[in-house]
N, CA, C and O of each residue as an XYZ file, in Angstrom:
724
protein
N     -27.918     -4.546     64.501
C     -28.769     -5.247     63.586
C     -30.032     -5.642     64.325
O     -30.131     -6.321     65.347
N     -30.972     -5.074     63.594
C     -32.142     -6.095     64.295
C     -33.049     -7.070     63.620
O     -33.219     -7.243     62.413
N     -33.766     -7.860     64.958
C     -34.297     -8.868     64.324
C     -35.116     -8.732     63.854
O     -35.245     -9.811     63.276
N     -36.293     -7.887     63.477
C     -36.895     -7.726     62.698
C     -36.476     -7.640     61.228
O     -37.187     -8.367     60.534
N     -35.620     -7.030     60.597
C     -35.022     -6.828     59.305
C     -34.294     -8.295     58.686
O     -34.084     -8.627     57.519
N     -34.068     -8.871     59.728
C     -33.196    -10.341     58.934
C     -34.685    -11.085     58.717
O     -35.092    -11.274     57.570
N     -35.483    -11.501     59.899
C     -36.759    -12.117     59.696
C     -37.273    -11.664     58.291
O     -37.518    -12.613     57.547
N     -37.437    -10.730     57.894
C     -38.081    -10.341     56.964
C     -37.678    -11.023     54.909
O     -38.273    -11.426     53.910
N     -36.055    -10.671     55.499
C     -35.198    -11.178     54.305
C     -35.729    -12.988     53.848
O     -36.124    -13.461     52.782
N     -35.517    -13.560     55.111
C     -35.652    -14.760     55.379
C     -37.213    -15.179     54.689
O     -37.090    -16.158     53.952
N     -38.642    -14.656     54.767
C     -39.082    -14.864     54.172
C     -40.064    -14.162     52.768
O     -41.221    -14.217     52.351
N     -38.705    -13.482     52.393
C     -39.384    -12.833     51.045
C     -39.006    -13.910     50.242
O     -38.023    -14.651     50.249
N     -40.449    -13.797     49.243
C     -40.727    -14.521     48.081
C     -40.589    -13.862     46.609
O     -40.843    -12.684     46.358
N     -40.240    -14.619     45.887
C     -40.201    -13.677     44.095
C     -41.766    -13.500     43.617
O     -42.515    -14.468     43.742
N     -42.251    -12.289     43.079
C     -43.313    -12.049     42.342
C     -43.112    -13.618     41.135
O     -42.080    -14.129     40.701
N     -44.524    -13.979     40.920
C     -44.496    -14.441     39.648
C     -44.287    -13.120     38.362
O     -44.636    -11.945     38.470
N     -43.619    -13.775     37.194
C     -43.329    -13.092     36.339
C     -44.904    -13.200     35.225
O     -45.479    -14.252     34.943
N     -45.202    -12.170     34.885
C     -45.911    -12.397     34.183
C     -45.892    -11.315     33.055
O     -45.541    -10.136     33.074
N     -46.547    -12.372     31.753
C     -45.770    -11.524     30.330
C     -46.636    -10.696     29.916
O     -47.831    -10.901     30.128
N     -46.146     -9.478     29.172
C     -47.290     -8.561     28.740
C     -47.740     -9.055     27.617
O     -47.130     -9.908     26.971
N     -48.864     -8.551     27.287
C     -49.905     -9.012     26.462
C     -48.882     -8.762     25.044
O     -47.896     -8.024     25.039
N     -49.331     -9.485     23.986
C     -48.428     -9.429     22.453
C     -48.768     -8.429     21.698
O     -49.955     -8.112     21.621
N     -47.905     -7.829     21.084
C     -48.593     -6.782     20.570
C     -49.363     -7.115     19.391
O     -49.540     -8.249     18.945
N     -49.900     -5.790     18.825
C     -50.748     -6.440     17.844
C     -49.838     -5.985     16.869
O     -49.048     -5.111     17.224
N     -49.778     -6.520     15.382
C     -49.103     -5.865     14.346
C     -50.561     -5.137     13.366
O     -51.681     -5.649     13.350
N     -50.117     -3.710     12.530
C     -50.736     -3.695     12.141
C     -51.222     -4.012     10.949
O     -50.690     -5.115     10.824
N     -52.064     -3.802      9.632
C     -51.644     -4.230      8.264
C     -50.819     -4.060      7.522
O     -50.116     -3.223      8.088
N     -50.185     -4.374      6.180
C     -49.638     -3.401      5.975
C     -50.198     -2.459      4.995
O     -51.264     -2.888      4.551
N     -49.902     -1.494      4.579
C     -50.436     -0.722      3.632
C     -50.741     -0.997      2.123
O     -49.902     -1.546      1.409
N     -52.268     -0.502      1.541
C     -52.128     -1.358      0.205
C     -51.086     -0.702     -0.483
O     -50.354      0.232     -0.156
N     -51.189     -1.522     -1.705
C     -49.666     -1.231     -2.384
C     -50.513     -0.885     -4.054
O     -51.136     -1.739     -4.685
N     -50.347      0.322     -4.416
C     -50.788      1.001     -5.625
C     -49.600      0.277     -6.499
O     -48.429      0.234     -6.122
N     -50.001     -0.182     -7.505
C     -49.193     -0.440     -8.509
C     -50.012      0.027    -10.047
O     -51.133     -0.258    -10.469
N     -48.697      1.013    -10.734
C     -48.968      2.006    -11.944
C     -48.664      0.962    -13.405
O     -47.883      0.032    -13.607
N     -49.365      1.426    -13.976
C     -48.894      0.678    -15.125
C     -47.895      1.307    -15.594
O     -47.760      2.508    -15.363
N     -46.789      0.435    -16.525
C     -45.568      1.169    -16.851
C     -46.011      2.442    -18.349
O     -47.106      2.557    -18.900
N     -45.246      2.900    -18.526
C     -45.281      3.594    -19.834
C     -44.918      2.506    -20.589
O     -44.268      1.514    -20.260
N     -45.549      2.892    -21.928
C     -45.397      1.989    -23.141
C     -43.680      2.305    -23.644
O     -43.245      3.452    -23.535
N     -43.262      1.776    -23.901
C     -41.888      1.866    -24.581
C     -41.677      1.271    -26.058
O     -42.119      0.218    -26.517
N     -40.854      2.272    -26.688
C     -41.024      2.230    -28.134
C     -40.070      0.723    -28.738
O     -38.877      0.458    -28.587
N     -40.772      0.228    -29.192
C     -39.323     -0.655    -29.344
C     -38.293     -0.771    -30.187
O     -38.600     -0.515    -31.352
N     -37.417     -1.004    -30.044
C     -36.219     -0.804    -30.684
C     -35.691     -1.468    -32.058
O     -36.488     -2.329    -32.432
N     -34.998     -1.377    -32.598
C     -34.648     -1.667    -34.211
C     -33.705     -3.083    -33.647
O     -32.835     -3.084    -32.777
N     -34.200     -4.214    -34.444
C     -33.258     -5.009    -34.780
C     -31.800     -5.243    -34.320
O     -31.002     -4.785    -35.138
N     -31.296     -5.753    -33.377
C     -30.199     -5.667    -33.050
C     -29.211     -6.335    -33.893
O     -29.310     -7.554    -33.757
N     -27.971     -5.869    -35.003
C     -27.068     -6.808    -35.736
C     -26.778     -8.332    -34.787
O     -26.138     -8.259    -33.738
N     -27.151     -9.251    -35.133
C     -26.225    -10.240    -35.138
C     -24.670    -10.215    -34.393
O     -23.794     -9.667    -35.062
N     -24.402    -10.589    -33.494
C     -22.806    -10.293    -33.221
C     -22.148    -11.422    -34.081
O     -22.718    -12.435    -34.486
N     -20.758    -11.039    -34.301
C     -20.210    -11.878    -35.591
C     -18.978    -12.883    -34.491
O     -18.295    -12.394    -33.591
N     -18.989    -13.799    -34.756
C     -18.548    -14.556    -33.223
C     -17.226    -15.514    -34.206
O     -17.418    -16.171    -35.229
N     -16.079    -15.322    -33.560
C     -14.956    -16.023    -34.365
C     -15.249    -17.275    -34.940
O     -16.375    -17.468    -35.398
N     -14.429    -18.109    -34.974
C     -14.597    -19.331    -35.597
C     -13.351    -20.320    -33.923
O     -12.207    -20.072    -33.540
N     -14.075    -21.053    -33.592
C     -13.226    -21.659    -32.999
C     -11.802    -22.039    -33.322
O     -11.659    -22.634    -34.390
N     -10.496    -21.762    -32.452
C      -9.573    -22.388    -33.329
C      -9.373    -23.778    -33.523
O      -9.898    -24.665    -32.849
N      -8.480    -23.953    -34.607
C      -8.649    -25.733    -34.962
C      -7.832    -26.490    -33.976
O      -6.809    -26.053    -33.450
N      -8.348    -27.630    -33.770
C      -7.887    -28.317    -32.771
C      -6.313    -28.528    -33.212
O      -5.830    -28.428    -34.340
N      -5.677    -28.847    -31.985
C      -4.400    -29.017    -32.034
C      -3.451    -30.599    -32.427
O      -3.055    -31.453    -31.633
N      -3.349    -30.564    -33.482
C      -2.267    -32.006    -33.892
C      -1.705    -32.989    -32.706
O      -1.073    -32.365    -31.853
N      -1.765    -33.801    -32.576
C      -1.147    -34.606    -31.148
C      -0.616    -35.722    -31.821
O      -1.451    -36.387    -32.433
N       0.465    -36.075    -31.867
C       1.052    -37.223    -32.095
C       1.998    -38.115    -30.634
O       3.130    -38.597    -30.588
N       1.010    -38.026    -29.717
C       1.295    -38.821    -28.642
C       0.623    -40.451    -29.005
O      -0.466    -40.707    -29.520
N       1.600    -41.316    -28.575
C       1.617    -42.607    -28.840
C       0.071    -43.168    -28.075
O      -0.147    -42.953    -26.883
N      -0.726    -43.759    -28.799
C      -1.730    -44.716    -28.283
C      -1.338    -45.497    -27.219
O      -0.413    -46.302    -27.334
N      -2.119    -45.298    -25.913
C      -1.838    -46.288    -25.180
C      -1.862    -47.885    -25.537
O      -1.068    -48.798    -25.309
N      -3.107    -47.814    -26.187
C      -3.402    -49.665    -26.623
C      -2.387    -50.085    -27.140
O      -1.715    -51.041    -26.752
N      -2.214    -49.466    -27.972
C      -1.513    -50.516    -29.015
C       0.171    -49.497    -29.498
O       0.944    -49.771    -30.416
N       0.269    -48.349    -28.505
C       1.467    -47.939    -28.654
C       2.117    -47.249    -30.004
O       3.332    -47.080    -30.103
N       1.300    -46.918    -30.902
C       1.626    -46.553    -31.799
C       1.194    -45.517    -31.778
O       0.181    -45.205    -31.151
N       2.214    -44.401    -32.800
C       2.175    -42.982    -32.891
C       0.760    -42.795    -34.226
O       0.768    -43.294    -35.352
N      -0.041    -42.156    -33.767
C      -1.190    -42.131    -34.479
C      -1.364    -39.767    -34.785
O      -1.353    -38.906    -33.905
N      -1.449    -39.643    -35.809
C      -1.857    -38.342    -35.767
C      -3.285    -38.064    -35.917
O      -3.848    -38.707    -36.803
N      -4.030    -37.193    -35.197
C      -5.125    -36.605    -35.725
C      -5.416    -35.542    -36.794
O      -5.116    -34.359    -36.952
N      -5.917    -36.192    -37.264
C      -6.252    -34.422    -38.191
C      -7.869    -34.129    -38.424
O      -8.573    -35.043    -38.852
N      -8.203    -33.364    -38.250
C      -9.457    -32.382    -38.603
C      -9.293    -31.642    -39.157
O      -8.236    -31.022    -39.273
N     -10.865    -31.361    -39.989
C     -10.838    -30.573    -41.252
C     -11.121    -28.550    -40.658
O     -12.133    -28.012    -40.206
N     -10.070    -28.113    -40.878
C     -10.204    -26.567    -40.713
C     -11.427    -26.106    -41.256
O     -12.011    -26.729    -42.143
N     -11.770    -25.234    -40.856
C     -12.904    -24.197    -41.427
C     -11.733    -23.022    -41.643
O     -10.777    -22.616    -40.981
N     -12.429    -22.650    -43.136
C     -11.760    -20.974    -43.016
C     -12.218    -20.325    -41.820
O     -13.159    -20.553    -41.059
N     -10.919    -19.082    -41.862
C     -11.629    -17.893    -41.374
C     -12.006    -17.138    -41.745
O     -11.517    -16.961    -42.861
N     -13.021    -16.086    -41.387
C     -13.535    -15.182    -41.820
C     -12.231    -13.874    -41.706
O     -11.580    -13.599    -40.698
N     -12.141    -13.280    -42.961
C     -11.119    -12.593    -43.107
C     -11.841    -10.972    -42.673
O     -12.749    -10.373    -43.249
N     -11.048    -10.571    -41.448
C     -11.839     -9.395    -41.039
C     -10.643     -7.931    -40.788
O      -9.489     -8.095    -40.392
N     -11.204     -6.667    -41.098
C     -10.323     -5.777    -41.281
C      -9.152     -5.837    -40.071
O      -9.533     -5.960    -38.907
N      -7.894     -5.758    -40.341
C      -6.664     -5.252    -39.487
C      -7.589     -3.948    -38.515
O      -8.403     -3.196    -39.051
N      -7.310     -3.918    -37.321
C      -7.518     -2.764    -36.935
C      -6.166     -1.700    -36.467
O      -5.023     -2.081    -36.216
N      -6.639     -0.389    -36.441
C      -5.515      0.495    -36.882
C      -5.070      0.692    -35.313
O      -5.701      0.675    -34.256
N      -3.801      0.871    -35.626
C      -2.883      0.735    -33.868
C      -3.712      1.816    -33.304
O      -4.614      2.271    -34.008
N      -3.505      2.307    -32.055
C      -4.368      3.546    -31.426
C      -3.162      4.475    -31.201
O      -1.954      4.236    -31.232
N      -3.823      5.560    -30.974
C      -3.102      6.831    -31.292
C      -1.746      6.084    -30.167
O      -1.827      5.001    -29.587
N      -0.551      7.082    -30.127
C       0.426      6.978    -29.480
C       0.293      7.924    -28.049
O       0.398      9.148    -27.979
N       0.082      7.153    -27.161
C       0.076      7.801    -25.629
C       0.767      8.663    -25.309
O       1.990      8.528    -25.288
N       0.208      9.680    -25.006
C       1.154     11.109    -24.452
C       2.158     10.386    -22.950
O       1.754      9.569    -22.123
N       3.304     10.945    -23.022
C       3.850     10.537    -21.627
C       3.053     11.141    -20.635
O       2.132     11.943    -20.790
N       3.844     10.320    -18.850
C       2.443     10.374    -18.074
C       3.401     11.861    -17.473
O       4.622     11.978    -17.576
N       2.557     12.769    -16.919
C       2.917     13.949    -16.482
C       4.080     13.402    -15.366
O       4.104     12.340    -14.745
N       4.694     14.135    -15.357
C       5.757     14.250    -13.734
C       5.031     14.324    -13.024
O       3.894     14.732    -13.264
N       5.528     13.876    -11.674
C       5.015     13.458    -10.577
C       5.358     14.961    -10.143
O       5.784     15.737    -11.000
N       5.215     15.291     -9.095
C       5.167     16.842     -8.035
C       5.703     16.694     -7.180
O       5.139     16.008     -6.328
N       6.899     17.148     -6.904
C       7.078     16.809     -5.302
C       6.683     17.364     -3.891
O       7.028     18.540     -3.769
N       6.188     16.952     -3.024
C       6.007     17.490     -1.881
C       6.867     18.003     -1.348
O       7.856     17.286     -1.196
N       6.946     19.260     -0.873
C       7.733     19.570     -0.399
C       7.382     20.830      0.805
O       6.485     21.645      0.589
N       8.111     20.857      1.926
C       7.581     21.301      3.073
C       8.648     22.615      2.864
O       9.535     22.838      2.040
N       8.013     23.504      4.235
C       8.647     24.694      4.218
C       9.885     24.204      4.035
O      10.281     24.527      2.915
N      10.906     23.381      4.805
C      12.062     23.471      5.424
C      12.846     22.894      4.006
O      14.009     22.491      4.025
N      12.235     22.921      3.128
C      12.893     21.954      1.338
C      12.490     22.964      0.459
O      12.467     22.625     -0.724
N      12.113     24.305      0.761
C      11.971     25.205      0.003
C      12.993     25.600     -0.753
O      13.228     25.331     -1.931
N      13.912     26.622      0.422
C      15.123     26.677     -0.189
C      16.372     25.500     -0.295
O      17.242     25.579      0.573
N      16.502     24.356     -1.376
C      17.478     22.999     -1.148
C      18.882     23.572     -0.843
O      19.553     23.473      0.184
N      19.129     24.161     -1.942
C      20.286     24.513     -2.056
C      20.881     25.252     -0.992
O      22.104     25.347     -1.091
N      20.438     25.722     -0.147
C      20.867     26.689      0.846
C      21.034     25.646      2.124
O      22.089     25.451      2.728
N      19.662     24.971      2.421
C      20.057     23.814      3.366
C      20.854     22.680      3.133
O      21.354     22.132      4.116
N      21.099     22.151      1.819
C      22.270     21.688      1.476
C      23.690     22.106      1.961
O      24.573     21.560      2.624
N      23.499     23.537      1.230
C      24.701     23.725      1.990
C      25.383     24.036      3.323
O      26.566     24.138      3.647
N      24.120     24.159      4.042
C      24.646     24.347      5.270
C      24.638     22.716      6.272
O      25.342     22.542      7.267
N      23.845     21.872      5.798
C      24.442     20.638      6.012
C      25.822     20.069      5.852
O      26.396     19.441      6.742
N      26.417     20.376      4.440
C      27.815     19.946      4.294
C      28.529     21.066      4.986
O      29.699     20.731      5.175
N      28.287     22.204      5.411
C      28.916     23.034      6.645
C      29.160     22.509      7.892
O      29.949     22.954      8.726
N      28.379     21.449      7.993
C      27.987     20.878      9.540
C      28.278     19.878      9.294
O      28.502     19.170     10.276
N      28.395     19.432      8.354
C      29.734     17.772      7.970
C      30.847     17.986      7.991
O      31.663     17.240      8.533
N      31.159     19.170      7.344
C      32.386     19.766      7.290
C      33.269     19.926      8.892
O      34.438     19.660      9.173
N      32.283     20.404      9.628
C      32.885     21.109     10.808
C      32.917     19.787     11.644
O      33.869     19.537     12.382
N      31.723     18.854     11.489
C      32.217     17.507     12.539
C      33.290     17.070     12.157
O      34.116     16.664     12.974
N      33.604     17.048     10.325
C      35.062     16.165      9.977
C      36.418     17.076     10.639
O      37.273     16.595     11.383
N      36.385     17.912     10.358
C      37.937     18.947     11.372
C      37.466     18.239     12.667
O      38.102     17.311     13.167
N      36.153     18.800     13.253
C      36.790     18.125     14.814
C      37.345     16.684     14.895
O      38.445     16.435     15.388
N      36.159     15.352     14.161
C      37.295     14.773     14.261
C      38.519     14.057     13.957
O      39.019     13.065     14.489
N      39.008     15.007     12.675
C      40.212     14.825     12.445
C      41.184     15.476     13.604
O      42.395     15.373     13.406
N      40.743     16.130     14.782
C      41.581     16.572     15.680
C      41.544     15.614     16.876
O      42.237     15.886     17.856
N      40.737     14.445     16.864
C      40.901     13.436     18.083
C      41.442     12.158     17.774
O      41.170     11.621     16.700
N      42.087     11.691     18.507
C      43.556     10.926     18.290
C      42.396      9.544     18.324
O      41.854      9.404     19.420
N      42.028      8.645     17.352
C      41.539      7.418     18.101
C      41.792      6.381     18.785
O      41.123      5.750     19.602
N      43.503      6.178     18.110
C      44.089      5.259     19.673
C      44.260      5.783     20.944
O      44.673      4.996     21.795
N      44.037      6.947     21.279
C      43.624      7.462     22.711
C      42.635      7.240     23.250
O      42.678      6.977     24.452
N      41.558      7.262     22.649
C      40.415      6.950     23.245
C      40.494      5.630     23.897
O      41.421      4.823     23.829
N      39.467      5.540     24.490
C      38.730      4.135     25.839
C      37.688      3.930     24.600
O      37.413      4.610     23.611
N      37.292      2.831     25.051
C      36.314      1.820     24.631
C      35.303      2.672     24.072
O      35.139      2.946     22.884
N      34.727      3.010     24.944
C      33.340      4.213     25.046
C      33.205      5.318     23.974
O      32.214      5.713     23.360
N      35.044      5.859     23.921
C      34.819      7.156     23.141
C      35.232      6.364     21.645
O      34.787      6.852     20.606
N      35.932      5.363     21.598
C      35.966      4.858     20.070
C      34.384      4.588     19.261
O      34.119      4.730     18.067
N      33.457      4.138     20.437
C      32.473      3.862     19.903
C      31.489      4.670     19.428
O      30.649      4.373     18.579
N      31.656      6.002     20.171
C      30.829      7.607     19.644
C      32.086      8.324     18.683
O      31.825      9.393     18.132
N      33.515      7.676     18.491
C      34.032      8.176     17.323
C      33.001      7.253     16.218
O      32.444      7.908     15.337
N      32.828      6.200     16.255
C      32.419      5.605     15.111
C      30.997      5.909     14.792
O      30.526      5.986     13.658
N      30.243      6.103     16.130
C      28.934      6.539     15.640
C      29.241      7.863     14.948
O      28.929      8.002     13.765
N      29.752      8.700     15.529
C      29.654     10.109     14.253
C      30.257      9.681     12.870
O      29.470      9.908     11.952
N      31.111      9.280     12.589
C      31.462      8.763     11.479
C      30.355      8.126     10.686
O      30.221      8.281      9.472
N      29.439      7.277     11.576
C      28.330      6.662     10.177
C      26.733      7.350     10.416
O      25.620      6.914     10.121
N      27.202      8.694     11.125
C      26.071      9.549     11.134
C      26.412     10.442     10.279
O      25.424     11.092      9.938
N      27.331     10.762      9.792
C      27.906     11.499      8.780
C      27.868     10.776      7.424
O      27.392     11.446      6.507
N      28.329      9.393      7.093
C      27.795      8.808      6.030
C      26.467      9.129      6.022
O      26.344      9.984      5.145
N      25.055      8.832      6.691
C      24.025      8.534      6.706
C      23.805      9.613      6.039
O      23.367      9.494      4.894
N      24.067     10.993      6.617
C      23.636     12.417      6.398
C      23.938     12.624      5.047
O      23.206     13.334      4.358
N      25.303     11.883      4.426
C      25.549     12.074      3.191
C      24.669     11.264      2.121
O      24.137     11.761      1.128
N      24.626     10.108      2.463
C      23.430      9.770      1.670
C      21.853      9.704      1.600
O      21.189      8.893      0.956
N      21.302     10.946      2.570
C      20.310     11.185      2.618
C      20.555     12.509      1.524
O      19.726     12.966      0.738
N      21.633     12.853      1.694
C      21.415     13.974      0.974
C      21.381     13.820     -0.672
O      20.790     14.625     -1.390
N      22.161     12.573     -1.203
C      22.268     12.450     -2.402
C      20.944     11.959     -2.599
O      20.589     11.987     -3.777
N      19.816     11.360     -1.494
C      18.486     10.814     -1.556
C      17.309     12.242     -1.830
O      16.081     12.179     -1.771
N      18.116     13.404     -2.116
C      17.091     14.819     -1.469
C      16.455     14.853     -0.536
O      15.494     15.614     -0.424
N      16.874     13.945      0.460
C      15.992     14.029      1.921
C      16.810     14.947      2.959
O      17.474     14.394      3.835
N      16.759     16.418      2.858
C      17.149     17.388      3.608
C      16.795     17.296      4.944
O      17.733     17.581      5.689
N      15.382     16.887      5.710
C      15.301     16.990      6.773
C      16.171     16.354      7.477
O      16.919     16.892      8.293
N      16.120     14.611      7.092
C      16.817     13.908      7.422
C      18.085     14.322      7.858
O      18.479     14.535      9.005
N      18.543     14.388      7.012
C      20.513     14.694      6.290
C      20.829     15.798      7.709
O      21.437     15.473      8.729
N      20.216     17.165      7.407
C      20.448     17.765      8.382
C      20.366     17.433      9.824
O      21.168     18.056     10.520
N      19.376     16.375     10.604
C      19.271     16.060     11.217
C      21.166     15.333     11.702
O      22.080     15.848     12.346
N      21.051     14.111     11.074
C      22.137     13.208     10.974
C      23.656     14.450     11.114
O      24.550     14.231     11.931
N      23.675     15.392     10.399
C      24.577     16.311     10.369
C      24.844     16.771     11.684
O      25.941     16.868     12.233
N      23.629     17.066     12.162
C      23.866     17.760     13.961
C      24.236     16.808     14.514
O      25.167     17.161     15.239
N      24.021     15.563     14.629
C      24.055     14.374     15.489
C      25.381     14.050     15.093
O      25.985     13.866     16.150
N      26.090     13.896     14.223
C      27.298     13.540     13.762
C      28.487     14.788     14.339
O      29.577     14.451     14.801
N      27.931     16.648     14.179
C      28.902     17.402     14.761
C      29.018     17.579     16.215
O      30.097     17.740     16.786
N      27.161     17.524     17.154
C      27.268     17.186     18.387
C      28.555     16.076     19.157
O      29.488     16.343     19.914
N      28.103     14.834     18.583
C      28.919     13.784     19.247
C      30.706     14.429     18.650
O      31.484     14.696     19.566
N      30.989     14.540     17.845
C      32.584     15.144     17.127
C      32.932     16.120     18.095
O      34.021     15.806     18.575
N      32.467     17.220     18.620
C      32.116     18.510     19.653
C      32.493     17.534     21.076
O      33.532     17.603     21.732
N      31.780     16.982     21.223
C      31.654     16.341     22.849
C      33.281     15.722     22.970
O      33.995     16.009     23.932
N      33.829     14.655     21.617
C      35.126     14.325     21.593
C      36.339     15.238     21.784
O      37.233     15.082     22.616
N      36.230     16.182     20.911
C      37.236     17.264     21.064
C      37.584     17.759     22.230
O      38.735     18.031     22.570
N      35.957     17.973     23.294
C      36.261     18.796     24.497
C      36.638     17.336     25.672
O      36.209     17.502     26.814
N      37.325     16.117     25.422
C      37.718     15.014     26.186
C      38.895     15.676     26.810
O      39.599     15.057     27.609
């Protein structure tokens, strides 16, 4: 390090700041204004025909002062007797909805059935594993396939094929893994 370079630090000073000049704005532009077109004027507008207020409502609540049941009455105005209007046509029902449906829900019926193929085949396996044999562990992946197999079944009564099938493998996988104990 030398001493020249620290000396130097030591006595630098800040520039004064000084502001640039303001700008100028310029005018703004004149402003042409057109006269409008004449406009034709229009016919008489009907009168709108405006109900009749309804008549006030009867109250036979007791006077505070003096506790007595007092009724009001006011004098009705007719009404103006005005045409029934005619019911409106009867609404077409609303179209069916569409279902979405992806490649794999194309053919239902076919993946249907090969889902309950694959329910089918987890229930034989495990109707072939003893559950009071099992340990702790394997009772508990007997029971998970069991309510992966419900699930699958009521996805399927839901038409949710992806699902269902899914649940189906997962239910014959774990049934598969038991058998080979």
């Amino acid at each position: 390090m030398s001493l020249g370079a620290g000396a130097a630090c030591a006595r630098a000073t800040a520039k004064p700041r000084t502001d640039p000049a303001p700008l100028s704005i310029p005018d703004p532009p004149p402003r042409l204004i057109e006269p409008l077109p004449e406009v034709e004027e229009l016919p008489a507008a009907e009168p709108e025909r405006r109900e009749a207020p309804p008549p006030p409502v009867r109250s036979s609540r007791p006077n505070r002062e003096n506790g007595s049941a007092r009724e009001t009455k006011t004098a009705e105005s007719p009404k103006p007797v005005e045409p029934v209007p005619e019911p409106p046509a009867p609404a077409l029902p609303p179209a069916p909805r569409a279902e979405l449906r992806t490649p794999e829900m194309a053919d239902e019926d076919a993946t249907a059935r090969k889902v309950r193929d694959t329910l089918d085949a987890a229930a034989k396996a495990l109707a072939k594993v003893d559950y009071r044999t099992l340990g702790k562990e394997g009772q508990e992946q007997y029971n998970t396939a069991k309510r992966f197999m419900e699930q699958a079944e009521e996805a399927l009564r839901a038409r949710n094929q992806i699902a269902a099938k899914y649940l189906a493998d997962k239910a014959d996988t774990i049934a598969t893994a038991l058998t080979g104990r």
